[in-house]
C-alpha positions in Angstrom: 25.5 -8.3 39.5 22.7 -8.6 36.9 21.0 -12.1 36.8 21.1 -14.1 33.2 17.1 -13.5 33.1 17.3 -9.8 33.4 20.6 -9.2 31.2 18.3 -11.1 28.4 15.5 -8.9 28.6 17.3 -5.7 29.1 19.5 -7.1 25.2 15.7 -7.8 23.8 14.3 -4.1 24.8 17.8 -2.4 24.3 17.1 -4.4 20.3 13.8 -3.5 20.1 14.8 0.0 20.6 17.2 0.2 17.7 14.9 -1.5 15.4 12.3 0.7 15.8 14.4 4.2 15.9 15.3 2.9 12.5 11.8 2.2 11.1 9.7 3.8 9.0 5.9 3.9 8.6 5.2 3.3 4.7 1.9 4.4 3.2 0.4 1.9 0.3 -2.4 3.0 -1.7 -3.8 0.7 -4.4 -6.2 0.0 -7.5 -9.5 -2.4 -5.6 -10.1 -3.9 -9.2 -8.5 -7.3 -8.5 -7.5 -8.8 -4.8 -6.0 -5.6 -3.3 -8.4 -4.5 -0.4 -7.7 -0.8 -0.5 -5.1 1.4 2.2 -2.2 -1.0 3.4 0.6 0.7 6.5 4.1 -1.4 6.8 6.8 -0.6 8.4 9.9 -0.2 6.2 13.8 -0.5 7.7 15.7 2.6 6.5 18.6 0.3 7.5 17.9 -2.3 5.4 15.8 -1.4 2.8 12.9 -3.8 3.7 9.4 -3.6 3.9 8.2 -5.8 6.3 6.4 -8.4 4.5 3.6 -8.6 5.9 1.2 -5.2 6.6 0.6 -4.1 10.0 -2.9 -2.7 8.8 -5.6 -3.2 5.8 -7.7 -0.4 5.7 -10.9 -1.9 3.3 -11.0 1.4 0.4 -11.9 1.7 -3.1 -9.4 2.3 -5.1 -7.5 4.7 -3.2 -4.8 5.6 -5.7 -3.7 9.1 -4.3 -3.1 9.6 -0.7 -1.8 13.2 0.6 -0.8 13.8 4.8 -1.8 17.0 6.3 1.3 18.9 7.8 0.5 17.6 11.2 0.4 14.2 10.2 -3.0 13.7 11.9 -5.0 13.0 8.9 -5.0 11.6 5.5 -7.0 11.4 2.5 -7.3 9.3 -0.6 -9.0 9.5 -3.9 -11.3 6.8 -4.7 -10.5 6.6 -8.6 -13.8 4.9 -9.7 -16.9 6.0 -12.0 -18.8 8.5 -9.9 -15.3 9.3 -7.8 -15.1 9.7 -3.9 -12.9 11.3 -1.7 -11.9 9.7 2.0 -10.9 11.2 5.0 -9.0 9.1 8.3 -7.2 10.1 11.0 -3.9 8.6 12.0 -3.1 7.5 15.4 -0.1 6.2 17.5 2.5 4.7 15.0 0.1 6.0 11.9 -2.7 3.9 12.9 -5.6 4.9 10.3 -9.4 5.5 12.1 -11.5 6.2 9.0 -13.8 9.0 9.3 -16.2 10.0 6.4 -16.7 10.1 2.7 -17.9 12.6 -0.1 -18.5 12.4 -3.7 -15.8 14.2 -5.8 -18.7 15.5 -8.2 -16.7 13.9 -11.0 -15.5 10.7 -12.3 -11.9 8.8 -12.0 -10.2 10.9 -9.4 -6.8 10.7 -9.6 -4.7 14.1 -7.2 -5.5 15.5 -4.5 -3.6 18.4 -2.8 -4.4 20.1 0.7 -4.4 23.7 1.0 -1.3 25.2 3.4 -4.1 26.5 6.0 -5.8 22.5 5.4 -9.2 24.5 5.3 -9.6 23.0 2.0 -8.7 19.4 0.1 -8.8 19.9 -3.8 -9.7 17.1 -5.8 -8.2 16.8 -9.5 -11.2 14.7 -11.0 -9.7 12.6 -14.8 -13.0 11.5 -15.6 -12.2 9.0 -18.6 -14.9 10.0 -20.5 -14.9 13.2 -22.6 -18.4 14.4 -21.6 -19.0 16.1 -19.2 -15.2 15.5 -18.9 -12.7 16.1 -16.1 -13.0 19.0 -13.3 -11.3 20.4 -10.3 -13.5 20.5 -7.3 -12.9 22.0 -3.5 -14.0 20.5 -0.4 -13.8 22.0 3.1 -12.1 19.7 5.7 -14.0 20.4 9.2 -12.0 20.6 12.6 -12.2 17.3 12.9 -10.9 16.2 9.6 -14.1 15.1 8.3 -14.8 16.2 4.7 -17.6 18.5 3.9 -19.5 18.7 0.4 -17.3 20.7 -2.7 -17.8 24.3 -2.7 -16.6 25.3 -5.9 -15.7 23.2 -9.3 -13.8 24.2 -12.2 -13.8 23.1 -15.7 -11.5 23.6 -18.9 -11.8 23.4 -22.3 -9.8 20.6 -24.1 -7.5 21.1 -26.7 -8.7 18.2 -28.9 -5.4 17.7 -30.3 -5.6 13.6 -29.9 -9.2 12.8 -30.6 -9.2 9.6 -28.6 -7.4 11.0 -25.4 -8.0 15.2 -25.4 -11.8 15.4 -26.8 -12.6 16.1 -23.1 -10.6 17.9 -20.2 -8.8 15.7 -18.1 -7.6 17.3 -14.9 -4.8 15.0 -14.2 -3.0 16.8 -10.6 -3.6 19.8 -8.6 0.2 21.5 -6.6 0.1 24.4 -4.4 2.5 26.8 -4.9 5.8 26.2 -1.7 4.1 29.7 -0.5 0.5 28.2 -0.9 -0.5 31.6 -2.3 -1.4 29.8 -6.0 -2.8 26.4 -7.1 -1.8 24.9 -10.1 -4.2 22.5 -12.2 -1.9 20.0 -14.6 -5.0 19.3 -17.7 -4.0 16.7 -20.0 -7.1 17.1 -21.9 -6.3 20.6 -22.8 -2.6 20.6 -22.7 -2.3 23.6 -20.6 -1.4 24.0 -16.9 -4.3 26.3 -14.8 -3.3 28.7 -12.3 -5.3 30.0 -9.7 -4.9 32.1 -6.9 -6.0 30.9 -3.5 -7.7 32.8 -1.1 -8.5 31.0 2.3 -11.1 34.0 3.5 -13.1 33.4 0.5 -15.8 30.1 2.0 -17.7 30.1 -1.5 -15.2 30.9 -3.8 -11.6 30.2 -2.6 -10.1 30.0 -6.2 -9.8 32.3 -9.0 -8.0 33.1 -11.8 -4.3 34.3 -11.8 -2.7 36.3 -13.9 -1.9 34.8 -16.6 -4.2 32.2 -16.3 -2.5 29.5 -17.7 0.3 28.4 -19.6 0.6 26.4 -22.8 2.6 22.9 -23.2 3.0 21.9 -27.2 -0.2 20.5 -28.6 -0.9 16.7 -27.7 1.7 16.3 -25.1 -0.6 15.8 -22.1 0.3 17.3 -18.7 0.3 15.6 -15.9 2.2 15.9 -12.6 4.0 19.2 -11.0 6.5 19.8 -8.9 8.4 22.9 -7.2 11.9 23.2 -6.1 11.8 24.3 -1.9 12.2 28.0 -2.8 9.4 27.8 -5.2 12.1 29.1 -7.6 11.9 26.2 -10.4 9.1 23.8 -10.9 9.2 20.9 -13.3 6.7 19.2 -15.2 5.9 15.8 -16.7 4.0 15.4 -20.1 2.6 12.0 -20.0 1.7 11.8 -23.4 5.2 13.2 -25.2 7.3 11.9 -22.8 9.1 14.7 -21.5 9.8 16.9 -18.5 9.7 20.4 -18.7 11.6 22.6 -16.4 10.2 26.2 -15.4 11.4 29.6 -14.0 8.9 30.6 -11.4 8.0 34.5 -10.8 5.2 35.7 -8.8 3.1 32.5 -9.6 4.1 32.5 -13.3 5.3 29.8 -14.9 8.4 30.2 -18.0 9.9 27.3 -19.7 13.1 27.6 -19.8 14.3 23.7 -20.9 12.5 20.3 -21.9 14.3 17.2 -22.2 12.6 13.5 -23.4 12.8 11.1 -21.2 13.4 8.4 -23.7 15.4 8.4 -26.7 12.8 5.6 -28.2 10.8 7.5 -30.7 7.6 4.8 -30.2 4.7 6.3 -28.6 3.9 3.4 -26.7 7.7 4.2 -24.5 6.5 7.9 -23.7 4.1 7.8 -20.8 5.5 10.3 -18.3 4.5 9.8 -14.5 5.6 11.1 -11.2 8.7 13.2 -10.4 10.5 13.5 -7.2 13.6 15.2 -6.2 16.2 14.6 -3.7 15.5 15.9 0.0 18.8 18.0 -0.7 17.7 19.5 -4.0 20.3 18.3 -6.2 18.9 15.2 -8.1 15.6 15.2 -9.9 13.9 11.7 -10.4 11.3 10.7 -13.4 9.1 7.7 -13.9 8.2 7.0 -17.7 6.2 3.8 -18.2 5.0 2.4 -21.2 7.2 -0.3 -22.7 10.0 1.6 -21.4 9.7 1.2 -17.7 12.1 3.4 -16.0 13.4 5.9 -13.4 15.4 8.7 -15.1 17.5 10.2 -12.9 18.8 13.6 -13.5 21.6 16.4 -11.7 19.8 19.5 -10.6 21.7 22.9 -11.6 22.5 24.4 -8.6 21.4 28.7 -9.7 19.6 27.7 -12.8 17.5 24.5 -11.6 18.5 23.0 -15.1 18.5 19.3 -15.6 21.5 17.3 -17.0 20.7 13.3 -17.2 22.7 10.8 -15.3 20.8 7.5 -15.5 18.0 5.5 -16.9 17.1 2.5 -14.8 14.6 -0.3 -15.1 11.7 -0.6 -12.6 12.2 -4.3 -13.2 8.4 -4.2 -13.2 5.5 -2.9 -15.1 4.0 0.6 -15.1 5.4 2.2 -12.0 2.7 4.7 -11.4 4.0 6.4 -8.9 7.6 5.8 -6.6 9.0 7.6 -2.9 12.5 8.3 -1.7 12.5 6.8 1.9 13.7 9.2 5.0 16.9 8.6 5.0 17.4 9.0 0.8 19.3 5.7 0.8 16.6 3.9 -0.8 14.2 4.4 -3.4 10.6 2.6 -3.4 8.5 2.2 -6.8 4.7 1.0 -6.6 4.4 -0.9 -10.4 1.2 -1.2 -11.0 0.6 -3.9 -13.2 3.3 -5.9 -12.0 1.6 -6.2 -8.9 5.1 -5.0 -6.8 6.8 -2.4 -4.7 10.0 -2.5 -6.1 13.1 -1.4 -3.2 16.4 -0.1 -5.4 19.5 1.1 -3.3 20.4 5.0 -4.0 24.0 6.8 -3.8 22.9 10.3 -2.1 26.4 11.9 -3.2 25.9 11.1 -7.0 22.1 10.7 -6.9 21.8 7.1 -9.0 20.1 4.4 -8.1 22.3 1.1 -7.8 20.9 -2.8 -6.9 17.8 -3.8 -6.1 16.8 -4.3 -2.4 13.3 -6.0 -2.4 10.5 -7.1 -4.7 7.6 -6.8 -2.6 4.2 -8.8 -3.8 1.4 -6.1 -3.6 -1.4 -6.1 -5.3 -2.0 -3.2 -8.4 0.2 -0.6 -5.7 -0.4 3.2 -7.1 0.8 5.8 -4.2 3.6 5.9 -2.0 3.5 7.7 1.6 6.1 7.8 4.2 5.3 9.2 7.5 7.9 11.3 9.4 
């Protein structure tokens, strides 16, 4: 017969062991201007809907306001959004542990995307830069074996559209998605209201990107581009103009991009409640989720036609915050997790996964100017 002594610690490991097959590695990446030190890793109960409140690691960055995994999971980079922009490279260890490992100018200002090519030969940077001259600029870097970043190979530059004179005078390359195929790069411009495409070419060391055919494609004039997203067959992607407030939803064919619908994402007819930010759908494809920030704070929520990828809205809900720049639906879709900004909060809201909305809040997390959201698999 077992002894008291061992029956306890066999309950405490047999506990232990739950716990941790129902936890999550989160991924914090914030704005350095104020008290937040840079990179912060929690663990997060997909149980629950906790984050653990106090970090497991700090990892001292500036302003790392964009971080991307490779497929592997063995490295991540960040952005360093600050004048004369960096990009960081780390390697992630045992239970996400992050090792930094080296850092390289972005060869442009206010860095805000990055995206890693399929093949992770190559980390593209998607460079803002606030002001209009020399403006904002896509740039390549070459990530070595050992996940170290090497100096940019190739930069690109666009022509603004001028439409606002205070916020389109320069380019502003605002994100940078790879195609679900990786065969084409696509450069969202808010400066010159127009989203680039390139083709990518992995053989190519000098010169990896060039144009596609057609080159681009036009959003109305002044409605500022800003963040992309495909469907998982690369069929539909949908779009977020920041500066309009609306999301646009595309047919996709052979790296061409058609509009085929665009909704607002507000029905206030203010400027100051259209400011368009990320978009995220469901793991399952059916539910298509917006932030707009502004004075109108929310996630809208939308149904995802099943043939046609069309949107039909369900639900506005507050971010009981301030500017939520960016948000995450945890592994287990039960949950969704929004980083507001100026709020200084991560924001934990309960989700239905058979009729997508979002239902009570969960947490309100203290975090200091939060800006990217990362889950680890």
């Amino acid at each position: 017969m077992m002894n008291r002594k061992w029956k306890s610690l066999l309950t405490a490991s047999l506990m232990t062991l739950a716990i941790d097959a129902h936890a999550a590695t989160l991924l914090v990446g914030s704005y350095t201007d104020g008290a937040s030190q840079g990179i912060y890793r929690y663990d997060f109960d997909e149980n629950s809907g906790q984050i653990a409140t106090t970090p497991k690691q700090v990892v001292k960055s500036v302003s790392p306001s964009w971080l991307v995994l490779s497929a592997d999971q063995r490295w991540l980079f960040a952005v360093n959004e600050t004048p004369q922009g960096h990009a960081s490279s780390f390697s992630l260890g045992k239970g996400g542990q992050i090792k930094p490992l080296n850092q390289v100018p972005s060869q442009g200002d206010e860095p805000t995307h990055a995206s890693l090519s399929h093949d992770q030969r190559y980390l593209f940077v998607a460079n803002y830069a606030v002001a209009p001259d020399p403006g904002g600029s896509l740039v390549v870097l070459p990530v070595a074996r050992d996940g170290k970043l090497e100096p940019q190979v190739q930069q690109l530059r666009h022509t603004p559209s001028k439409v606002n004179p205070e916020r389109q005078a320069g380019a502003h390359v605002h994100s940078l998605v790879l195609s679900p195929d990786g065969r084409h790069l696509y450069a969202c411009d808010l400066g010159a209201d127009k989203v680039f495409i390139y083709r990518y070419d992995g053989a190519s060391p000098e010169h990896p990107l060039s144009p596609a055919i057609p080159a681009s494609v036009a959003l109305p004039p002044g409605s500022g581009p800003r963040h992309l997203l495909f469907d998982a067959k690369g069929r539909h992607a949908y779009l977020t103009l920041e500066m309009s407030g609306e999301v646009v939803v595309f047919n996709v064919q052979d790296g061409a991009l058609d509009e085929r619908q665009r909704l607002p994402l507000t029905e206030r007819k203010e400027a100051a409640a259209k400011a368009a930010g990320g978009l995220h759908l469901s793991a399952d494809g059916r539910f298509l989720y917006v932030s707009n920030r502004g004075t109108a704070n929310e996630i809208v929520v939308y149904a995802v036609g099943k043939d046609d990828g069309q949107l039909s809205l369900l639900q506005r809900r507050s971010v009981e915050g301030d500017h939520p720049r960016e948000f995450a639906l945890d592994p287990s879709g039960d949950f969704l997790l929004v980083a507001n900004q100026k709020s200084n909060q991560i924001v934990v809201m309960r989700r239905d996964p058979r009729s997508g909305k979002l239902g009570d809040t969960v947490q309100k997390l203290e975090q200091q100017a939060p800006s990217d959201l990362k889950f680890l698999e």
